[in-house]
N, C-alpha and C positions, 0 to 999 in steps of 0.2 A: 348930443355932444355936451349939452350945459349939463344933464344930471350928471354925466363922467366926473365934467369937473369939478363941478359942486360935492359930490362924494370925493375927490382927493384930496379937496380942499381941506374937510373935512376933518379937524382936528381933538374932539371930543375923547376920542379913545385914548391919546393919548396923555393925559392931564392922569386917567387912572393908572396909565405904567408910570408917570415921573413919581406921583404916590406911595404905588408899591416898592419902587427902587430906594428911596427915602429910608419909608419903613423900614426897608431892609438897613440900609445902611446905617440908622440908628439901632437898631436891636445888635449889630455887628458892634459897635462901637460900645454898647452897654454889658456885653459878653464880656466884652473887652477887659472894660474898668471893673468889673465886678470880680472879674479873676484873679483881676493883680490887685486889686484893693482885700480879698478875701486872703490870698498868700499874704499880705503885710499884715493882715490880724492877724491870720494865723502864727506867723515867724514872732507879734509882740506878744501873742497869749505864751506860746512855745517860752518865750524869752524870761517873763512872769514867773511863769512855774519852774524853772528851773533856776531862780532866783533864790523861789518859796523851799 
């Protein structure tokens, strides 16, 4: 009955999913910005050349 316990107890595994979910949710977040910071150069290059 104590090993039951002691393996439920047992919180190791989970530190590697908080990890992965992170990960995830920073690579989400860098998709992000990078897509809408890539459409704003691009709309100020767009802007440039049709200036030029």
């Amino acid at each position: 009955m104590k090993t039951l316990v002691s393996l439920l107890r047992d919180d190791s595994g989970a530190t590697m999913v908080e990890y992965g979910i992170m990960v995830a949710l920073i690579a989400a977040v860098c998709i992000v910005l990078v897509m809408t910071l890539g459409q704003n150069v691009s709309n100020a290059f767009n802007s440039v050349n049709t200036q030029l």
